[in-house]
C-alpha positions in Angstrom: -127.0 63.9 -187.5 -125.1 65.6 -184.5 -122.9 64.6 -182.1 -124.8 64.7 -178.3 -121.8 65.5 -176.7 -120.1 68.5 -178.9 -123.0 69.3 -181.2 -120.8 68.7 -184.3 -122.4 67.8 -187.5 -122.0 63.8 -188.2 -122.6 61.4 -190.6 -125.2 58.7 -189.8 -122.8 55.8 -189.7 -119.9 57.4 -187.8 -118.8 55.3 -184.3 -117.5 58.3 -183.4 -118.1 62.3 -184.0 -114.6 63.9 -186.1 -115.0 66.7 -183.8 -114.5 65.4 -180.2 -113.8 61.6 -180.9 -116.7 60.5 -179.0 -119.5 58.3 -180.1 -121.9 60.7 -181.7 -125.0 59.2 -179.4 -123.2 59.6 -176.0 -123.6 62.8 -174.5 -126.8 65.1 -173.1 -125.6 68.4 -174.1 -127.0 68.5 -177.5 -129.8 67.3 -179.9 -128.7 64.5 -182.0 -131.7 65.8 -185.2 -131.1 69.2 -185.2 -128.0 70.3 -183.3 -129.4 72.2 -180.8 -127.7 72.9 -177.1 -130.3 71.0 -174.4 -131.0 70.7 -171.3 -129.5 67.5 -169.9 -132.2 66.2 -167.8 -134.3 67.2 -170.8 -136.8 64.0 -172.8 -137.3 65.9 -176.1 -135.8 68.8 -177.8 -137.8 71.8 -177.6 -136.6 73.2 -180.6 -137.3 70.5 -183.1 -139.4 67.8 -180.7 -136.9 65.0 -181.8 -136.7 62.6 -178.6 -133.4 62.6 -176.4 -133.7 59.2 -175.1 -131.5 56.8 -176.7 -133.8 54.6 -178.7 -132.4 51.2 -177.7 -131.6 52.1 -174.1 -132.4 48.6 -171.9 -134.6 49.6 -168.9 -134.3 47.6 -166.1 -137.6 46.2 -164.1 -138.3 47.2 -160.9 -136.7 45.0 -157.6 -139.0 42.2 -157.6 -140.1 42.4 -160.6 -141.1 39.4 -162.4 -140.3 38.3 -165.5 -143.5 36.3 -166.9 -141.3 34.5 -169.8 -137.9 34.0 -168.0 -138.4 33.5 -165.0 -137.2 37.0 -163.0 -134.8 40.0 -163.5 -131.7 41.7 -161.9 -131.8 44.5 -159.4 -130.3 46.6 -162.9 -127.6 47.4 -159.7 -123.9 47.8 -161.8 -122.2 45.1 -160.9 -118.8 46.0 -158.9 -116.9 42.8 -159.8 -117.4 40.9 -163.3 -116.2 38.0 -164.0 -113.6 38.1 -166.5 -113.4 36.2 -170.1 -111.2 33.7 -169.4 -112.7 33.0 -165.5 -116.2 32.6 -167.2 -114.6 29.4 -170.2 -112.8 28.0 -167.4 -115.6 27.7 -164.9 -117.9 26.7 -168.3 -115.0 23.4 -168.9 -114.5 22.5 -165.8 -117.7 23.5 -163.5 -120.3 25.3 -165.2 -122.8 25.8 -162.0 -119.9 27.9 -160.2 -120.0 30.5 -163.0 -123.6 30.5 -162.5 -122.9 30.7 -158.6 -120.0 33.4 -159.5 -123.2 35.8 -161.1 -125.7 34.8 -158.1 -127.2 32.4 -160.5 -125.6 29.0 -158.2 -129.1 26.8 -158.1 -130.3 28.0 -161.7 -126.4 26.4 -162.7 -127.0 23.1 -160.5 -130.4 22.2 -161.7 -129.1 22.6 -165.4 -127.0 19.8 -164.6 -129.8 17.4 -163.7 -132.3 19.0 -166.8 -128.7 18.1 -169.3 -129.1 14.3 -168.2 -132.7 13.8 -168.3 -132.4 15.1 -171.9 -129.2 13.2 -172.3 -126.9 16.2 -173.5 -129.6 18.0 -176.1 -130.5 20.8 -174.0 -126.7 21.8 -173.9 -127.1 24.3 -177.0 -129.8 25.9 -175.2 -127.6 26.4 -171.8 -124.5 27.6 -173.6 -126.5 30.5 -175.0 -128.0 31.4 -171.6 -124.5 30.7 -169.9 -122.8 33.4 -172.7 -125.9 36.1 -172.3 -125.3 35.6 -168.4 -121.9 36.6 -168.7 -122.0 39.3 -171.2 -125.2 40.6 -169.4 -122.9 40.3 -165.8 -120.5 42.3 -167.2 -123.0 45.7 -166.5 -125.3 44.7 -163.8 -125.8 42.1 -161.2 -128.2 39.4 -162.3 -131.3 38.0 -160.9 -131.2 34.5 -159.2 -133.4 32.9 -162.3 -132.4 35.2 -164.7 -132.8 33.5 -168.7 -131.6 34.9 -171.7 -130.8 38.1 -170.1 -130.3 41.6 -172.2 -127.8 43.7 -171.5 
């Protein structure tokens, strides 16, 4: 493997390349299979066809976009002010629909309420694990009002 940034030779499990200290998938100047300088706007390498897209890269839906299973997506937009670690437990303890509101998510947080008493408390697993993808999902992009189980 090579670094995509220096083109230095690395191994397959490094978290960052020995030769310019940064993670050997970040970069555009060079082909991670074969080591070869690219183009950065470039999709494959034209020396050894290996693709230069980053295999897991999330891409965002369109604006208005809807999300059959959850319910609708985020403008993919970076998100200028997150919402930091300890903001996010203390709205979860005290208020958990103003975190929500705090992402753009405010009725999606007050109607939880109301489906956590018609199941009497059981759906609280399920919204703790959509509350922490929210925020580590708000932490790169803004989020769509209905947005469930987002991916970063």
């Amino acid at each position: 493997m090579f670094c995509r940034n220096c083109g230095g030779e690395c191994s397959q499990q490094a978290i960052a390349c020995t030769s310019c200290g940064v993670a050997p998938s970040n970069g555009k100047k060079f082909c991670n299979s074969c080591g070869e300088s690219t183009n950065e706007n470039a999709i494959m390498c034209v020396k050894c066809g290996c693709s230069l897209v980053k295999e897991n890269n999330f891409k965002m839906p369109n604006v208005g976009e809807i999300n059959p299973v959850f319910g609708g997506s985020g403008t993919g937009e970076p998100n200028p002010n997150p919402v930091s670690s300890g903001t996010a437990i203390l709205w979860y303890l005290i208020c958990y629909p103003i975190g929500y509101s705090q992402w753009g998510q405010g009725s999606k947080g007050w109607i939880s309420i109301l489906i956590l008493i018609v199941t009497g408390g059981f759906a609280g697993i399920v919204l703790l694990v959509d509350y922490i993808m929210c925020y580590n999902a708000q932490k790169a992009r803004k989020l769509g009002g209905w947005e469930f189980f987002p991916k970063n």
